[in-house]
Structures are given as C-alpha cells and as structure tokens.
C-alpha positions as CSV (number, residue, x, y, z in Angstrom):
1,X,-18.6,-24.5,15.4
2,X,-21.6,-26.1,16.9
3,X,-22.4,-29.2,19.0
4,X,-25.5,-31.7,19.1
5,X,-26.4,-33.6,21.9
6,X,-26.5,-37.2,20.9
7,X,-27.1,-38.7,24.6
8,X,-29.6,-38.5,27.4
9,X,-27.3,-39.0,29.8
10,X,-23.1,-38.6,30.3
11,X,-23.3,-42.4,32.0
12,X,-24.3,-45.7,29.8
13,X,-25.3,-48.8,31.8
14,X,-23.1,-51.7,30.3
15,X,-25.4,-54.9,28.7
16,X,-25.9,-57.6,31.4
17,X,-27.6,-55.7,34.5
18,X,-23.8,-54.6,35.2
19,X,-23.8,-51.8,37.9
20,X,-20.8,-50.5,36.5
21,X,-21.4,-47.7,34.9
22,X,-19.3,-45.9,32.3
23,X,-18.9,-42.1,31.3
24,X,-19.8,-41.3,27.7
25,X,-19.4,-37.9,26.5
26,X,-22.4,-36.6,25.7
27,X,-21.7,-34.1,22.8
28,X,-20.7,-34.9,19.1
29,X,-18.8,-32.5,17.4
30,X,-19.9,-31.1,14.4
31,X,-18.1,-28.8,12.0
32,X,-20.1,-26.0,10.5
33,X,-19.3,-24.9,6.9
34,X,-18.4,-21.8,6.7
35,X,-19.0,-19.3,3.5
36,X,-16.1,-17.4,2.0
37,X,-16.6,-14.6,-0.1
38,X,-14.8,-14.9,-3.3
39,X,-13.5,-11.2,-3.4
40,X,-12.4,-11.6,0.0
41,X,-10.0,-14.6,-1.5
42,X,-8.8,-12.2,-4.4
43,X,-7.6,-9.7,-1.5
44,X,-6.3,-12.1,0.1
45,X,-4.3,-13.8,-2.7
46,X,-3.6,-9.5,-4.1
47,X,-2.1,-9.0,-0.7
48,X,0.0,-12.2,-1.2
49,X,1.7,-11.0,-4.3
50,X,2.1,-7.6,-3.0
51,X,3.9,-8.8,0.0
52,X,6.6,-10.7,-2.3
53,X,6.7,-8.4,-4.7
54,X,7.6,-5.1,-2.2
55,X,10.1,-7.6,-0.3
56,X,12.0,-8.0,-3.3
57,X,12.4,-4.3,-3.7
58,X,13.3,-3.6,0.4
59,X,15.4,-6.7,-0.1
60,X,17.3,-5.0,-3.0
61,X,17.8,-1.6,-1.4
62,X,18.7,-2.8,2.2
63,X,21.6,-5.1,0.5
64,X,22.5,-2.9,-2.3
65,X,25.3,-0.5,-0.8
66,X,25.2,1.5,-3.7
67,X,20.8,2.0,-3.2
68,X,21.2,4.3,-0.3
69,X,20.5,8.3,-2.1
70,X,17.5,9.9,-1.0
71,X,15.5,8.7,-3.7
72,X,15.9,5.3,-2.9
73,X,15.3,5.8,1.2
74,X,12.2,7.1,-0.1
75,X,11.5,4.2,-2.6
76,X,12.2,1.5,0.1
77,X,10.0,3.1,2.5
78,X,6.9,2.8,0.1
79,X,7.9,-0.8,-0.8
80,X,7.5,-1.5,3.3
81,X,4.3,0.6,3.2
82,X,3.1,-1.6,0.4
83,X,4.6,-4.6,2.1
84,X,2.8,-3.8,5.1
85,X,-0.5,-3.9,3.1
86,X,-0.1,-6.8,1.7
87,X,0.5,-8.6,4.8
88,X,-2.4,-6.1,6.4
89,X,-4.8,-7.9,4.3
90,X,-3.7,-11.5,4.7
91,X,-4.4,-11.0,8.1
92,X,-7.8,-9.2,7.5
93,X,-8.7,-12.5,5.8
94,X,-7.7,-14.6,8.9
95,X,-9.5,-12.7,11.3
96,X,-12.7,-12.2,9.6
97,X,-12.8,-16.1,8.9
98,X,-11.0,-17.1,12.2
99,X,-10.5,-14.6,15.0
100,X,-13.4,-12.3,14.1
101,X,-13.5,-10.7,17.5
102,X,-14.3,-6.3,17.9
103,X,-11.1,-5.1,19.2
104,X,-9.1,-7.5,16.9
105,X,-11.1,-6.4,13.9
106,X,-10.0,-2.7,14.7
107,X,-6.5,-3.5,14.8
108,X,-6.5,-5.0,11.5
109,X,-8.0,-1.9,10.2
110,X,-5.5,0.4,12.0
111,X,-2.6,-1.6,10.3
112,X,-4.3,-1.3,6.7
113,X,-5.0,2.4,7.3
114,X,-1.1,3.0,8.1
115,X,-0.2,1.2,5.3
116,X,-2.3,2.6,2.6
117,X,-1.6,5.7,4.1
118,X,1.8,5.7,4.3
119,X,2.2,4.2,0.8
120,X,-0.1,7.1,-0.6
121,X,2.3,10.0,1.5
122,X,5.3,8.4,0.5
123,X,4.4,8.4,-3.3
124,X,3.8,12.2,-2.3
125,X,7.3,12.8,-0.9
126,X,9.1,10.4,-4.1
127,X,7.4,13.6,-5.8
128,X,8.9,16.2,-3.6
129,X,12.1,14.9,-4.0
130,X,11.7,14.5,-7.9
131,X,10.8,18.1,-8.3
132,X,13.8,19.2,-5.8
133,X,16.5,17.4,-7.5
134,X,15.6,19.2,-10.8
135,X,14.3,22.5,-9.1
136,X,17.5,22.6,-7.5
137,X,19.7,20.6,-8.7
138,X,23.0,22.1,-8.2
139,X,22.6,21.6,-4.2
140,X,20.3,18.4,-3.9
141,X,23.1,15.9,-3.3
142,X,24.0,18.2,-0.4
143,X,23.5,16.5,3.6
144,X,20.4,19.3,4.0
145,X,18.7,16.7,1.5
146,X,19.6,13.3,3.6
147,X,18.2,15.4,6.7
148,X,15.3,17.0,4.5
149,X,14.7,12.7,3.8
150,X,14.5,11.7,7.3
151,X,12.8,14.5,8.7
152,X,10.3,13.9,5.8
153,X,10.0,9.7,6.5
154,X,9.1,10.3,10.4
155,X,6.7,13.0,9.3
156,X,5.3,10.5,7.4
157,X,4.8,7.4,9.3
158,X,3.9,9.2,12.6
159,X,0.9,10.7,10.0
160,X,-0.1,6.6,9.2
161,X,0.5,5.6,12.3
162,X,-2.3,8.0,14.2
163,X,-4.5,7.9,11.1
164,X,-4.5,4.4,11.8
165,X,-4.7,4.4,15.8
166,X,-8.2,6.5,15.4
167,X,-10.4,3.0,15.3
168,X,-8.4,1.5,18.1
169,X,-8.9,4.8,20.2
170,X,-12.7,4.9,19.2
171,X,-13.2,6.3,16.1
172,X,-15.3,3.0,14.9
173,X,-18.7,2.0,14.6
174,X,-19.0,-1.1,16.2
175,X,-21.9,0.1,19.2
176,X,-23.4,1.6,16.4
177,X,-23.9,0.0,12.8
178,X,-25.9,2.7,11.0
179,X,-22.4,5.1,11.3
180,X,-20.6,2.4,9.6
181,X,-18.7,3.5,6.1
182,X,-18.3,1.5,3.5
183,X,-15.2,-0.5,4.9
184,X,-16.5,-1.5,8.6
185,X,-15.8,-0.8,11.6
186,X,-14.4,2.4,10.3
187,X,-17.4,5.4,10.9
188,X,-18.8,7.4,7.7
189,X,-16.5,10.3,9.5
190,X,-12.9,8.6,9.4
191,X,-13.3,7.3,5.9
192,X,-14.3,10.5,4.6
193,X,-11.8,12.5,6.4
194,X,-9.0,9.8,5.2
195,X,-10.8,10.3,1.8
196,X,-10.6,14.1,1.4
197,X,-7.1,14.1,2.7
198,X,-6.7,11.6,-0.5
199,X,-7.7,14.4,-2.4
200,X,-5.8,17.3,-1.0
201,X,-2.8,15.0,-1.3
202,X,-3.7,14.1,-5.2
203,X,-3.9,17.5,-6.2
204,X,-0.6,18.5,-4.6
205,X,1.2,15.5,-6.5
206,X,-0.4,16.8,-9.7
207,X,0.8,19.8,-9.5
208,X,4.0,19.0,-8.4
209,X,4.7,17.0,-11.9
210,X,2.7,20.1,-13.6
211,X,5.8,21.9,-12.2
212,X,8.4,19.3,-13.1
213,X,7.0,19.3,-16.6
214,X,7.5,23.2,-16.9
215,X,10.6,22.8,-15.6
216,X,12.2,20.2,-18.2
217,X,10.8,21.9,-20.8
218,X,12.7,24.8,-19.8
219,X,15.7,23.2,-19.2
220,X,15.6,22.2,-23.4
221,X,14.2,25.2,-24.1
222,X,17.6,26.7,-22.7
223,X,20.0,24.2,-24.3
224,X,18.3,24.7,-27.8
225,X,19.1,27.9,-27.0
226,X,22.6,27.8,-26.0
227,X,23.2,25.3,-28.7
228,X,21.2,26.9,-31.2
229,X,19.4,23.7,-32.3
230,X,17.4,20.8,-30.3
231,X,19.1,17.7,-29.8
232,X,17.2,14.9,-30.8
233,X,18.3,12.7,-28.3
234,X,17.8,15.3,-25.9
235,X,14.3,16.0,-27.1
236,X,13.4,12.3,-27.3
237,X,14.5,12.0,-24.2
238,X,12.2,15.2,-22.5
239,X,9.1,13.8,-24.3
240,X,9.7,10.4,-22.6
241,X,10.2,11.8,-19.2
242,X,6.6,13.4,-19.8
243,X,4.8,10.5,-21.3
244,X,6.7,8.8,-18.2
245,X,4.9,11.5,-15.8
246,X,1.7,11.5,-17.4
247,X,1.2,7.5,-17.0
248,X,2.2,7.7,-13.4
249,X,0.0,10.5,-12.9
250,X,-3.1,8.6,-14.7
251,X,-2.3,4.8,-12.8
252,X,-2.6,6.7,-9.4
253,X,-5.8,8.9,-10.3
254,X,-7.5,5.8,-11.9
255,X,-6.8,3.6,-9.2
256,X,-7.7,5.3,-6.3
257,X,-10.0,8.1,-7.0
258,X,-13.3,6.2,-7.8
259,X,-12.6,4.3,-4.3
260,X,-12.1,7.6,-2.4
261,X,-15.2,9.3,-4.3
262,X,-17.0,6.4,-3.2
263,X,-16.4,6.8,0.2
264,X,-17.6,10.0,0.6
265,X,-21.0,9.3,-1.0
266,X,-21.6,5.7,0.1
267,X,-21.9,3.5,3.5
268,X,-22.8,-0.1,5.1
269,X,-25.6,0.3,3.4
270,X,-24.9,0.0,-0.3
271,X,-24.0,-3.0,-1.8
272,X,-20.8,-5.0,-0.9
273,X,-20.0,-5.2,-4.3
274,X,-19.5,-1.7,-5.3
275,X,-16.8,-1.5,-2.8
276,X,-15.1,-4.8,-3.9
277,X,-15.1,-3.3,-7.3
278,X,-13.8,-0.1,-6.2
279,X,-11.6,-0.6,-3.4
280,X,-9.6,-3.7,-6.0
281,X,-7.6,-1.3,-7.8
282,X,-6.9,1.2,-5.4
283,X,-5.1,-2.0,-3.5
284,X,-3.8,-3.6,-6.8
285,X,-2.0,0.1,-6.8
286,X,0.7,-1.3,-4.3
287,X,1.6,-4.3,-6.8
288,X,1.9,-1.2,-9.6
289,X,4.2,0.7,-7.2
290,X,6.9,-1.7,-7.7
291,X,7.2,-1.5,-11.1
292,X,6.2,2.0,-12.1
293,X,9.1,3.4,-9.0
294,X,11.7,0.6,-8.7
295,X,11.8,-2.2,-11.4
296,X,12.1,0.8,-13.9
297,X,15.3,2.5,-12.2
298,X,18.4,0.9,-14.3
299,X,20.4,0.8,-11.2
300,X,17.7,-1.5,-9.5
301,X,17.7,-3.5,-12.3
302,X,21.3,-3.3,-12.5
303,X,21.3,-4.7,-8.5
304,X,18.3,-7.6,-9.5
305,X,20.8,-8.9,-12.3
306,X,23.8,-8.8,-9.6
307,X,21.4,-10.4,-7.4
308,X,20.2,-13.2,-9.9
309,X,23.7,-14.4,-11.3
310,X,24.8,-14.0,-7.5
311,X,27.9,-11.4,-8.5
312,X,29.1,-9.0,-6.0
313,X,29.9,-5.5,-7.8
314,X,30.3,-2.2,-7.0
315,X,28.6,0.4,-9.3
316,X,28.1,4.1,-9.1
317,X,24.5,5.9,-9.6
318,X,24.1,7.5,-13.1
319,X,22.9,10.8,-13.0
320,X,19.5,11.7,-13.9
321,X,17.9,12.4,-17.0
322,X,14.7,14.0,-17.4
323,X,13.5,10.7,-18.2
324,X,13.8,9.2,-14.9
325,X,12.0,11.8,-13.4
C-alpha cells in the first residue's frame, strides 16, 4: 500500500477571499497491485482439498463407535496431521500475501513442519502396527496394544511438535539469507536434518513391509502345507495384499524422496521452480493418504455409506486378511 501526495497544503482557502479555511486531507490512497505466484495458488487450493478431505476421515472415526481399534487411533491421527497441513498452507498463503511479518512467517513454518512431520511418523507407526498384528497376532487385540498406541501417538507428536518449534526458537535464517534452504526461513541445517531423518524413517517403513511380505507368504506357505494344496482364494488374496504393499510403498517413495534429496543438495539459491515442482507431490501425498489408508478399509466405507443415507447401525470389525495389510 502506498500513498501520493496530491496537495501542498492540509488547508484550502474557499473561492471569494473567504478567511475560512478548510482541512483537506492531503494524501490519496492508492492501492498497489500485488503479484501472486501461480504455484503458491495451487498450494493454496492443494491445502484446501486436503483439509476437507482429512476432515471427512477424523469426522468418520470420531463419530463411528465402532472406528476406535488401534489401527484406526492411528489412522485418525494422520488424517489430523494431514488436516493440519492443509490448513498449514492456507495460512502460509495469507501471511506471505498479507501478514508477511519475521516472527509470523516462522510460525507458519513450525506448524507445516509438525504437520508434515507427524503425517510422515504416523504413516511409520500405521506400519508398526500392521507388522504387529500379523507378527503377533494371537495377542495384538490385547490392552498392552491400546497402551503400545498411545504411548506411540505422544511419542509422535511431541517429535513434530519440537521439530517444528526449532525456527521459532532460532533455528532460521532470517539475519542471514545466504543459510537459507530451499523452503525459507528454514537454515540449509534444519531442512537437511528433517531430510535425513526422512530417510532413516523410509528405510525403516520399507523394511518393515519387506518383513510383512515374508511373513504372509509364510503364513500360506503353512496352510498349503497343512491343507496340502493352495487355496486359490487364499492365494489371490496374498498376492493382493503384496501388490497392495508395493503401491503404497512406491506412492510414498515417489512422492517425497526427490523433495527430500533436493533438500540436501539445493538452497535459496536455486531456482524457485525446482522446489515448486518437487515439494507439489510430496504435499499432494496428504490428499493420497486418505485414500490409500482409510477410503480403502470396508468398514470406513461401511461407516461413509451409514453416514450418507443418514442410518444409525451398529457393526462389528471384520478381521483382517492379508489383504488389508
């Protein structure tokens, strides 16, 4: 916003040699246009959909009595993670368009860090509990596994939330530019310390499902066995809960690997576009989340049908199936 002075003086002498004089204000107001970056619209419109999307699914599980096993404590708190992304960027988009001020700006990063951060931990504890309640399946749905849940969820956010203090506490670059990574004010040493810990967790998911995959195997291996021939249902059913695994597997890899490779090797300097174009479907992976963990799950869908045709039913969880896994 700007102003131009239109006016020698705040006091006009009125025609006719009349003493009175009258105030005038001296300023016009002018509005200044200001330039919005197109990719920072997509974000903003992304984190839209996510936010709607994720509040469906915490909507579901909050109101569903029958949505409260471990799995789906674990579910909901990545649909809030995501949730609190999407809502994260909206307001990213307001304060660097209307309240761009420093300590502002870091708090908007601290509450994206959380989120992301949170949504990428809790994606590593949905796999946890996936490989527990086949590893040991005879005593998951046992009250150590609620209190194995909750200790796991504060573990969890107390991480995101102190990942995502470290700008507010001074872990930024805003008195000095050149230390600036690729996603200001965060420093070249945050975003590659939140980008190796991307890694570590990565690899741990991966082998986690490597395990789950050896372990359903082995589990038909042992009923061909027993019944001296494969099922075919059963089979069909293994080799979907693998192809299942494997697209999961890929989605997160391809979505957020390039942007966290990129971070360690880039900063303010490089162009803005190669972290648009990197950093897109690493968020996007929060709108994927619903579908891939939650829309999928047949009694989620069960509970959105209830929900739609506005019936009130009580149902009771199927049991798993490699598939679901």
């Amino acid at each position: 916003m700007s102003y131009q002075n239109t006016s020698s003086s705040a006091w006009d002498v009125q025609e006719g040699g009349n003493s009175t004089l009258t105030p005038t204000f001296p300023f016009e107001l002018e509005p200044v246009a200001v330039s919005v970056n197109p990719w920072d619209i997509v974000l903003c419109v992304t984190g839209t959909l996510m936010s709607c999307e994720n509040a469906i699914v915490l909507a579901l599980i909050i109101y569903t009595p029958t949505l409260k096993a471990p799995m789906f404590v674990l579910i909901g708190s990545l649909a809030f993670a995501d949730l609190l992304a999407g809502l994260g960027l909206i307001v990213n988009f307001t304060i660097t368009y209307i309240f761009d001020t420093g300590f502002v700006t870091l708090l908007s990063a601290g509450l994206l860090i959380t989120a992301f951060s949170a949504s990428v931990l809790n994606i590593l504890a949905i796999t946890v509990d996936r490989y527990l309640s086949l590893y040991n399946a005879l005593t998951y749905h046992t009250e150590r596994t609620v209190i194995f849940t909750i200790v796991t969820l504060v573990l969890i956010w107390v991480t995101s939330i102190t990942l995502g203090a470290l700008p507010v506490m001074g872990w930024n670059c805003l008195e000095d530019e050149s230390t600036c990574s690729i996603c200001a004010p965060i420093d070249k040493n945050h975003a590659a310390a939140l980008a190796v810990t991307f890694l570590f967790v990565f690899a741990l998911i991966l082998q986690l499902y490597l395990q789950i995959c050896k372990i359903a195997f082995r589990h038909a291996q042992q009923i061909a066995v027993q019944q001296q021939f494969m099922n075919a249902s059963h089979s069909t059913s293994t080799t979907k809960g693998v192809s299942t695994l494997s697209t999961i597997l890929g989605t997160f890899a391809l979505c957020w690997i390039p942007f966290a490779l990129y971070s360690l090797v880039a900063d303010i300097g490089y162009p803005r576009v190669y972290t648009y174009v990197t950093a897109l479907p690493a968020i996007c992976h929060s709108m994927i989340n619903p579908i891939i963990y939650a829309f999928r799950n047949p009694d989620v869908q069960k509970s959105m049908r209830l929900a739609c045709c506005c019936v009130s039913s009580n149902f009771s969880l199927r049991p798993r199936t490699p598939s679901d896994v």
